[in-house]
One Martini backbone bead per residue (centre of mass of N, CA, C, O) as a GRO file, in nm:
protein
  356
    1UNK     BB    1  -0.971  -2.570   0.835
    2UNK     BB    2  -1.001  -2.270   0.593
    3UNK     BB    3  -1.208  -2.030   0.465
    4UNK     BB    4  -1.253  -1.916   0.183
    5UNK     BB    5  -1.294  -1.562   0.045
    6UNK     BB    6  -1.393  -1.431  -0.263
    7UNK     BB    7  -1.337  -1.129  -0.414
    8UNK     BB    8  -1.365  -1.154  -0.729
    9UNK     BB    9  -1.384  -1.299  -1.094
   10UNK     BB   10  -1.149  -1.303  -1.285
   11UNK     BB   11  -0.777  -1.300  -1.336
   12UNK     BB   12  -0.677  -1.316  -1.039
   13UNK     BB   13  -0.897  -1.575  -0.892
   14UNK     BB   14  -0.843  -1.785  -1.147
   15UNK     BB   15  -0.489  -1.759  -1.130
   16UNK     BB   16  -0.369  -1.711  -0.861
   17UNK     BB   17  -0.578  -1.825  -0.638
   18UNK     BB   18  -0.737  -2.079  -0.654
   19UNK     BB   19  -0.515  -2.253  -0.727
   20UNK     BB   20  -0.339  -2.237  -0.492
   21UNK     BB   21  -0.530  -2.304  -0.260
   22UNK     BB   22  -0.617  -2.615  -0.378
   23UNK     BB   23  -0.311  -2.689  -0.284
   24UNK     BB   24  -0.400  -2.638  -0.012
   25UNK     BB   25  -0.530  -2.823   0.272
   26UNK     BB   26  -0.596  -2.603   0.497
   27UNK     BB   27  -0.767  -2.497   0.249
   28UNK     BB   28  -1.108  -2.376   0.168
   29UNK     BB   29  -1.326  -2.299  -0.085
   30UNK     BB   30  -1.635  -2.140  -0.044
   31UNK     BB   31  -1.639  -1.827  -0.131
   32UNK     BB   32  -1.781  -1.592  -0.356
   33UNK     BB   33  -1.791  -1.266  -0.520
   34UNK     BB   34  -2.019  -1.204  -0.803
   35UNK     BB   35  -2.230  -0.944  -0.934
   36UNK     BB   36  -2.212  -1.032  -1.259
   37UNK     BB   37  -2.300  -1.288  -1.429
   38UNK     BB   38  -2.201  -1.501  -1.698
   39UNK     BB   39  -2.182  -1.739  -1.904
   40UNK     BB   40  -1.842  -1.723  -1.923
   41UNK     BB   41  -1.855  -1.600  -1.616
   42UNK     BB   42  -1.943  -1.857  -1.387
   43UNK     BB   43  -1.879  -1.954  -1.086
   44UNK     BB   44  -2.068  -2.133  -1.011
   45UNK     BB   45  -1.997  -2.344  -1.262
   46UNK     BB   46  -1.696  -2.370  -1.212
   47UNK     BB   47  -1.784  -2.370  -0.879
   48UNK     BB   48  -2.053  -2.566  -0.747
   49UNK     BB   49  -1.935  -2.603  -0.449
   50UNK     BB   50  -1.960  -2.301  -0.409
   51UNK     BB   51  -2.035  -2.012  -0.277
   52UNK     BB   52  -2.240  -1.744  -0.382
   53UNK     BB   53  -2.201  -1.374  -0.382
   54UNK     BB   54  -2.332  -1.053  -0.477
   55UNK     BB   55  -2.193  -0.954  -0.215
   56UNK     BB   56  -1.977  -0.882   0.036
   57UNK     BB   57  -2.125  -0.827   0.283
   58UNK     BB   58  -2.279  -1.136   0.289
   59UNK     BB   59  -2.001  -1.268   0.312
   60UNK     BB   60  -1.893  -1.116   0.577
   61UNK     BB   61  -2.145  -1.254   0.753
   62UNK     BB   62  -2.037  -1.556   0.704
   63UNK     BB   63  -1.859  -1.689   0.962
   64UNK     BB   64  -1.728  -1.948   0.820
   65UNK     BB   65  -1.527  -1.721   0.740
   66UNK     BB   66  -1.192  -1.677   0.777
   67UNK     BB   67  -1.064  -1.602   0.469
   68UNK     BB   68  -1.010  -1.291   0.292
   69UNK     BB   69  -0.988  -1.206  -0.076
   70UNK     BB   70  -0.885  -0.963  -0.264
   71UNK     BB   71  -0.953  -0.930  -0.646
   72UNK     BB   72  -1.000  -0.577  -0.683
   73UNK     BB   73  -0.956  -0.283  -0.780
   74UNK     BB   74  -0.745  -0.085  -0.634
   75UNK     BB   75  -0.969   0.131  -0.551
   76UNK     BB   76  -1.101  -0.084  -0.376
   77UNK     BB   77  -0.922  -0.208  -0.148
   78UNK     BB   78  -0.955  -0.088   0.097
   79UNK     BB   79  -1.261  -0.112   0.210
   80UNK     BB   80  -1.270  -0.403   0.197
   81UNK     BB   81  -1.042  -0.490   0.366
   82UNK     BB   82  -1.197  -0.336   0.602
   83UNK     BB   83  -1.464  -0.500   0.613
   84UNK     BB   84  -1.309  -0.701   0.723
   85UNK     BB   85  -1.162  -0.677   0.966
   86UNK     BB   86  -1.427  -0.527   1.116
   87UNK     BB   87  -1.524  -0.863   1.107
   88UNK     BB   88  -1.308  -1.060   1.186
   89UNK     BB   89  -1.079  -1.075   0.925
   90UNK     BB   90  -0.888  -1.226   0.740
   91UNK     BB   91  -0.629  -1.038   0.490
   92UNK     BB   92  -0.602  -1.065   0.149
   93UNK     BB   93  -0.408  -0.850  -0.062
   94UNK     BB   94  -0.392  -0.738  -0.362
   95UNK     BB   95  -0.180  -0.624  -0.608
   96UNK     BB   96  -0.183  -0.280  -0.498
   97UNK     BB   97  -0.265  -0.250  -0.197
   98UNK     BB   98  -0.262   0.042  -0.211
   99UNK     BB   99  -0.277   0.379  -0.305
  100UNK     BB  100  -0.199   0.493  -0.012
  101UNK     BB  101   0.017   0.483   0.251
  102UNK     BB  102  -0.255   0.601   0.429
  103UNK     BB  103  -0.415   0.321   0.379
  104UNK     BB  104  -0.216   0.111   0.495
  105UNK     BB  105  -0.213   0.201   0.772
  106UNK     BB  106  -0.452   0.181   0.866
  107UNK     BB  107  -0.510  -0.093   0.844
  108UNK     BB  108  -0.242  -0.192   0.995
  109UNK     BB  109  -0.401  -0.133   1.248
  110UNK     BB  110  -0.683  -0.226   1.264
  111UNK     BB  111  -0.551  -0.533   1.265
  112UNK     BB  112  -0.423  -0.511   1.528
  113UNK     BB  113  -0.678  -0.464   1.701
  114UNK     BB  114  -0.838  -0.712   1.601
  115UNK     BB  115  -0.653  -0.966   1.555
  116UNK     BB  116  -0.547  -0.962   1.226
  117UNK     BB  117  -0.469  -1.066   0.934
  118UNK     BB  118  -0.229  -0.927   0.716
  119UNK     BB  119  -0.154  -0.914   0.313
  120UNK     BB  120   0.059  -0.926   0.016
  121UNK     BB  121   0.028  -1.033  -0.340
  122UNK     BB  122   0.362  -1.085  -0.373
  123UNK     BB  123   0.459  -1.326  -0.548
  124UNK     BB  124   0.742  -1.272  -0.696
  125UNK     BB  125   0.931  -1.345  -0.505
  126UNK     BB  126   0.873  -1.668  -0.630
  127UNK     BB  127   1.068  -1.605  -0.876
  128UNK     BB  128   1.313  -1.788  -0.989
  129UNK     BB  129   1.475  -1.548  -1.099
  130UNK     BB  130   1.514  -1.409  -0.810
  131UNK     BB  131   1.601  -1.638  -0.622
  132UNK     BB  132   1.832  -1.676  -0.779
  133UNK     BB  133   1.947  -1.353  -0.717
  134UNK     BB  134   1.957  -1.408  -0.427
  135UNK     BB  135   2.154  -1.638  -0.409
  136UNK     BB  136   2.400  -1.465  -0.532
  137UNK     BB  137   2.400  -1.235  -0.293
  138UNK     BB  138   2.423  -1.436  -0.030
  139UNK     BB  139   2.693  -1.560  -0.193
  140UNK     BB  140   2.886  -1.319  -0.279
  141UNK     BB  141   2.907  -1.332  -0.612
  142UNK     BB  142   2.884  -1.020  -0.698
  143UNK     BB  143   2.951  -0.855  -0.464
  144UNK     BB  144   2.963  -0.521  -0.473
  145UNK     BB  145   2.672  -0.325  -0.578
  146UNK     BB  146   2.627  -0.078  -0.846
  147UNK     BB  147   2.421  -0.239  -1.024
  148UNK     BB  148   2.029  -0.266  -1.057
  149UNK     BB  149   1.805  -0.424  -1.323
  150UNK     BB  150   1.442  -0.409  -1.348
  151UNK     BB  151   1.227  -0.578  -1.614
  152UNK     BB  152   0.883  -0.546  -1.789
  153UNK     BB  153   0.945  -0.577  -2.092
  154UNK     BB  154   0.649  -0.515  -2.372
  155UNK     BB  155   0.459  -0.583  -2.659
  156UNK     BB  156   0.196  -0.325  -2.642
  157UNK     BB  157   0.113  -0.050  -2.881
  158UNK     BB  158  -0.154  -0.106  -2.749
  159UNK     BB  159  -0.544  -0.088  -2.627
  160UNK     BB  160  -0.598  -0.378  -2.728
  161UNK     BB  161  -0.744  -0.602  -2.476
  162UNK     BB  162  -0.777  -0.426  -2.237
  163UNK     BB  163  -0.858  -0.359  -1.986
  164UNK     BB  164  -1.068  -0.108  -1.818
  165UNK     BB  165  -0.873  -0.031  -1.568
  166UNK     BB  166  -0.620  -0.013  -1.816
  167UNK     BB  167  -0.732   0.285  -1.966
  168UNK     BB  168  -0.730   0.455  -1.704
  169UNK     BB  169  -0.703   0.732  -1.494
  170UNK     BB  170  -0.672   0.574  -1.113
  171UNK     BB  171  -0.620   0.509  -0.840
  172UNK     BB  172  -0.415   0.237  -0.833
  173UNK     BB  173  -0.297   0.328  -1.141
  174UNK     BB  174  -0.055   0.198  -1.358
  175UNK     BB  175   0.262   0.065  -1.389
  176UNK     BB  176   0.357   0.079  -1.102
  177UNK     BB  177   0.132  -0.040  -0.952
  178UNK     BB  178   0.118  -0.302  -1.108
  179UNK     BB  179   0.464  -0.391  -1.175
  180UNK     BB  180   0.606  -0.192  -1.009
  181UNK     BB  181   0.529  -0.337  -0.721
  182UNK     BB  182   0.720  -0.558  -0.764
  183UNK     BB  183   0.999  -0.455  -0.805
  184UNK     BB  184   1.027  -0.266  -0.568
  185UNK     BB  185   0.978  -0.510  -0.352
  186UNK     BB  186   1.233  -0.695  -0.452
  187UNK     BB  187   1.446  -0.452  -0.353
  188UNK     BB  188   1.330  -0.407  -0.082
  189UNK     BB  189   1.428  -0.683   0.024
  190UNK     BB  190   1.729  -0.657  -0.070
  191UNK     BB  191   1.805  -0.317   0.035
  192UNK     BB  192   1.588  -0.156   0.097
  193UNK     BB  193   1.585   0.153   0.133
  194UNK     BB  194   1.607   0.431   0.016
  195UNK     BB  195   1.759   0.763  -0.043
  196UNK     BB  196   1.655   0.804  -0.313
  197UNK     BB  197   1.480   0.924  -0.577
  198UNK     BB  198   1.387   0.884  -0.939
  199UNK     BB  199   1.122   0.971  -1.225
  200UNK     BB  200   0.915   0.834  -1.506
  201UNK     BB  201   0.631   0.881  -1.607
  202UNK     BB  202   0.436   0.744  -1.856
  203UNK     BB  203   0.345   0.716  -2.217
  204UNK     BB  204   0.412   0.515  -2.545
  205UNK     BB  205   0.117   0.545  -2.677
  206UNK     BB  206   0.005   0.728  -2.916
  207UNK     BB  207  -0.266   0.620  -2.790
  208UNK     BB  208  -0.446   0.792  -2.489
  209UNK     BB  209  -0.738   0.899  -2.356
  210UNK     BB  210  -0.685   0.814  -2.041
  211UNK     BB  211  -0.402   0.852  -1.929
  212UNK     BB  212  -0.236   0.594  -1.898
  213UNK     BB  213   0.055   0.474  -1.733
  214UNK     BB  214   0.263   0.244  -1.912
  215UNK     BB  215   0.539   0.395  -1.826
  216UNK     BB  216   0.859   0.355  -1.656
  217UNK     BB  217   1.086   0.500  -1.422
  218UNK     BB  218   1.307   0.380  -1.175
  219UNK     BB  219   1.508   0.542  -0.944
  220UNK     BB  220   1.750   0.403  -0.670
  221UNK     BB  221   1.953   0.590  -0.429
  222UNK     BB  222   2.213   0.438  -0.267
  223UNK     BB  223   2.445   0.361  -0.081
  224UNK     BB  224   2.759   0.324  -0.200
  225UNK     BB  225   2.671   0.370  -0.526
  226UNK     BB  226   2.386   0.248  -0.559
  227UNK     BB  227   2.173   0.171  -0.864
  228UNK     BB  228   1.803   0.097  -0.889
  229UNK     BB  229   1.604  -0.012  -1.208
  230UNK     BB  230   1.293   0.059  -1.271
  231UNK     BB  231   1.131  -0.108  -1.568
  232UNK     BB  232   0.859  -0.003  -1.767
  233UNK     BB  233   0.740  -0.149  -2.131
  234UNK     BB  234   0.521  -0.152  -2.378
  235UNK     BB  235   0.764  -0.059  -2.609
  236UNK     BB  236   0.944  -0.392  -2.694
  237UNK     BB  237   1.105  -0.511  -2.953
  238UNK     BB  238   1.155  -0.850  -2.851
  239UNK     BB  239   1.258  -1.187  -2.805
  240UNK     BB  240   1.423  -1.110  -2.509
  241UNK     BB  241   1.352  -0.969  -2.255
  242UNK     BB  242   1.463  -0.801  -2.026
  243UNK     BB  243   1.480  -0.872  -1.655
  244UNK     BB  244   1.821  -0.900  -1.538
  245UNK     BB  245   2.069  -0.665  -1.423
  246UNK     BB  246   2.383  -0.721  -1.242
  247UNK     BB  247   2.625  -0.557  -1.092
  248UNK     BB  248   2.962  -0.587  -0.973
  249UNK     BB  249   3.315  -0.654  -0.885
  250UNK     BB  250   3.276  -0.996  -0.945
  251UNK     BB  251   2.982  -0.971  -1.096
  252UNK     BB  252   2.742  -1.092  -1.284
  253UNK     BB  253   2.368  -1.069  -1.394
  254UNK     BB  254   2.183  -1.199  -1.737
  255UNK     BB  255   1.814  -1.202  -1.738
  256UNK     BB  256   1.579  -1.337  -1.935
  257UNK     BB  257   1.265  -1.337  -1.921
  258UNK     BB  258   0.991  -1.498  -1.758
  259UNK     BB  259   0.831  -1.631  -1.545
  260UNK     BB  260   0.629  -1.922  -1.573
  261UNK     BB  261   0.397  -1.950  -1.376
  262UNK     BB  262   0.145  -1.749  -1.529
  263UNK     BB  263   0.144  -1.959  -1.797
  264UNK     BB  264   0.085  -2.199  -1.652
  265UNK     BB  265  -0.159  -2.120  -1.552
  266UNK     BB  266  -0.325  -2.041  -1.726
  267UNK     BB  267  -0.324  -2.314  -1.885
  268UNK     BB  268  -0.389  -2.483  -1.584
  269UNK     BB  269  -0.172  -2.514  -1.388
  270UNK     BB  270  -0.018  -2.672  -1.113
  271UNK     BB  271   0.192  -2.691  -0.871
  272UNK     BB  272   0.126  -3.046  -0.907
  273UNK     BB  273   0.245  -3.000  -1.224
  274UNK     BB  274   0.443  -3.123  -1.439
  275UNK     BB  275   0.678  -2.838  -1.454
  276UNK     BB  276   0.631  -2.626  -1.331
  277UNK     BB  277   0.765  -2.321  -1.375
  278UNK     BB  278   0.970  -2.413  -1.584
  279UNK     BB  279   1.227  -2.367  -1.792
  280UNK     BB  280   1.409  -2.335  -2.048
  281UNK     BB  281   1.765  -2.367  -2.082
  282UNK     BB  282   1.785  -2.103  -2.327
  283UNK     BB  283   1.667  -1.935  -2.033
  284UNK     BB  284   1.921  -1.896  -1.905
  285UNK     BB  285   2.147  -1.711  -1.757
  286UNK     BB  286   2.434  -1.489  -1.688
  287UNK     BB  287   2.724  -1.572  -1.557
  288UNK     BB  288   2.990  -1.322  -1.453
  289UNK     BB  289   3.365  -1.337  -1.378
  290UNK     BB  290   3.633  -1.287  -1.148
  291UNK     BB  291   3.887  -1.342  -1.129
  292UNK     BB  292   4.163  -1.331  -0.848
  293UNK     BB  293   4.338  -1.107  -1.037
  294UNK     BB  294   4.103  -0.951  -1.210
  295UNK     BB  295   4.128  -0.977  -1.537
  296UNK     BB  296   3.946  -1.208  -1.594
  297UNK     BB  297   3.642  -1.332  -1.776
  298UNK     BB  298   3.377  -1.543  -1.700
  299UNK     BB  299   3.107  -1.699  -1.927
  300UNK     BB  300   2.783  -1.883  -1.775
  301UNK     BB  301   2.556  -2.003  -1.775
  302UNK     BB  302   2.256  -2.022  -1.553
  303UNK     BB  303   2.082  -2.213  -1.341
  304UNK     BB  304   1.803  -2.114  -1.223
  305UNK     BB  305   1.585  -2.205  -0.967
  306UNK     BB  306   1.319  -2.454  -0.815
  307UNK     BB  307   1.202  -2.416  -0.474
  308UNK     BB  308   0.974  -2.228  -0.534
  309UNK     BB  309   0.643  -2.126  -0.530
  310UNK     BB  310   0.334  -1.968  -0.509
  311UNK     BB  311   0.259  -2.118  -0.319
  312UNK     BB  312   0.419  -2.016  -0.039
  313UNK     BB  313   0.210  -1.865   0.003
  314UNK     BB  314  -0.023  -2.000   0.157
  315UNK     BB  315   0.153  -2.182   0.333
  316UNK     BB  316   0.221  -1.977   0.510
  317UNK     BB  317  -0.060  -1.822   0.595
  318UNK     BB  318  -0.179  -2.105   0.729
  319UNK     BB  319   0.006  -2.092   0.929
  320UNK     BB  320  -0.074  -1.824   1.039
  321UNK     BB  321  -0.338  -1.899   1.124
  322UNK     BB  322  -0.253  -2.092   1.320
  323UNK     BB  323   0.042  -1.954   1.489
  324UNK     BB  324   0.280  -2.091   1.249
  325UNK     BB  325   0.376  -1.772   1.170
  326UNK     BB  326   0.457  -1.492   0.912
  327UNK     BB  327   0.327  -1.362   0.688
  328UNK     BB  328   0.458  -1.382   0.405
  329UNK     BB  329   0.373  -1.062   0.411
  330UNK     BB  330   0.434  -0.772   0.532
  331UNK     BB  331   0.235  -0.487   0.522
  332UNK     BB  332   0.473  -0.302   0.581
  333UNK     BB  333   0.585  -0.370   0.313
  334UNK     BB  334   0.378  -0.307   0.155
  335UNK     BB  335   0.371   0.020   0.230
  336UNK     BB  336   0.695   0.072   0.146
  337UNK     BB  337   0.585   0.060  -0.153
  338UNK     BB  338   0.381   0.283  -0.149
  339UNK     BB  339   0.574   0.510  -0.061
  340UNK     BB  340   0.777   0.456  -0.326
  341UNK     BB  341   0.518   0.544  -0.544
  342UNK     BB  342   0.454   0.837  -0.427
  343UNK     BB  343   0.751   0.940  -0.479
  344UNK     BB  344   0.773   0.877  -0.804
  345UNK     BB  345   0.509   1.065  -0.838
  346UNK     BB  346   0.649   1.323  -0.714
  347UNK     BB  347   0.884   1.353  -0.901
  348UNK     BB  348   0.765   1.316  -1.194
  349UNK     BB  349   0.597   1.587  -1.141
  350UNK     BB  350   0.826   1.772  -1.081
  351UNK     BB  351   1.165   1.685  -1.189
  352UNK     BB  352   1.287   1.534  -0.906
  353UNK     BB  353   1.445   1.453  -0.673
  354UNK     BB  354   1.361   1.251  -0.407
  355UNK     BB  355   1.356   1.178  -0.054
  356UNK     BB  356   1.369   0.936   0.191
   0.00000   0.00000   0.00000
């Protein structure tokens, strides 16, 4: 069995990881590092079996620990990721991997040099719907892909209730970071790189005085002519939010609503807990179809996928730290997400497509 010490003790720690890691019998939630404990937000409390650690440092000095989870605010990411490699920990980073492409590398190095593993919390991977649609891409259901949308848009026209590292601009923050570095992921798993950018990062939001970019829009353009749509958006007055359009010439797939198992998580749930991650019936997308002789169309419900859940980020890990296979996601993986964030934000600042 396996110490995870987790660094942050937030919405992050509470809902992604923790419960998580408690699903995976090889991980044992050792320790946790909390600065600044209230009486509603007490990890002792919530996990009296637990140890609590005032400061980062001490909790890394600790040799017990075998592998740090980082889940605090992007701009931490580096330094203490560093500091736990630098210790001789494998290192779970919370999604956006780190605000720059360097310092990405240097991780990735140091990681390296001391024959620990690093990896990045990109869960969506493991989104149903997703899943769904790389299914059917793999099964080239709908042909060569000439439009692909991925949308994260919400109704929140203001920041009331806001994170309060939400509410400001500063590295590793803006929405393309938050929600864009899922979409962008997600992409970049099924076509690689793109040959162009092209964004608009900005703020939707009528009041907005710390400048944060709540929404973006980025295409990604690839060989063969396709393009490939994040968008993410704050004022989207919608009952049924779109979350994914793909359209080929074999037939399209469109798909509304989120995957659910951050609510479900957030509620309590875990995926040992019965209906996990499932989605109501009248939530499934639409697969259309084009028939063998190309004139007719045919559009049908089409059935979600359930076959893994975020529990999967783990039980893969878990391997890897034994020795057996690669961490789930890997961190080159996840540094060509933000140099990909980089060339966006370079593109939005310019008023021009950069060059990948």
């Amino acid at each position: 069995m396996y110490n995870v010490g987790i660094v942050g003790y937030g919405a992050s720690a509470k809902v992604f990881h923790i419960p998580l890691i408690g699903s995976v019998p090889e991980l044992n939630l050792y320790a946790i590092v909390q600065r600044h404990p209230i009486s509603e937000n007490d990890a002792s409390k919530d996990h009296p079996n637990v140890k609590r650690y005032a400061s980062t440092d001490d909790m890394i000095n600790d040799s017990a620990v075998h592998l740090v989870v980082v889940t605090t605010t992007p701009v931490t990411h580096f330094e203490l990721a560093k500091l736990a490699l630098e210790n001789g920990k494998h290192v779970v980073v919370e999604k956006p991997f780190v605000p720059t492409w360097k310092e990405a590398d240097q991780l990735i190095d140091l990681a390296k040099k001391n024959r620990r593993l690093l990896t990045v919390y990109q869960n969506r991977r493991w989104d149903s719907d997703f899943l769904t649609l790389r299914s059917l891409l793999q099964t080239n259901t709908l042909g060569r892909i000439v439009d692909f949308e991925s949308h994260f848009d919400r109704y929140k026209p203001s920041l009331a209730g806001a994170k309060a590292w939400k509410t400001k601009s500063e590295p590793g923050g803006g929405a393309i970071y938050d929600l864009g570095a899922h979409l962008i992921d997600q992409i970049y798993i099924l076509f690689g790189l793109p040959k162009k950018i092209t964004a608009v990062l900005n703020s939707q939001l009528a009041e907005n005085p710390g400048g944060y970019e709540d929404a973006c829009t980025v295409l990604l353009h690839y060989n063969g002519g396709m393009t490939a749509t994040v968008k993410v958006s704050v004022v989207s007055p919608e009952t049924a939010q779109l979350r994914f359009w793909v359209r080929g010439e074999k037939g399209s797939y469109k798909k509304c609503h989120e995957d659910t198992q951050e609510t479900h998580l957030t509620k309590g749930m875990t995926p040992e807990t019965h209906g996990f991650g499932l989605e109501p019936e009248d939530w499934h997308g639409t697969l259309t179809t084009v028939d063998d002789d190309g004139h007719n169309l045919n559009a049908i419900p089409f059935p979600t996928i359930h076959t893994e859940t975020y529990k999967t980020f783990y039980t893969r890990l878990a391997r890897a730290v034994a020795g057996e296979g690669d961490v789930p996601v890997k961190p080159e993986d996840a540094g060509q997400v933000i140099r990909l964030i980089e060339l966006a934000k370079q593109s939005s600042e310019e008023g021009r497509t950069i060059d990948v």
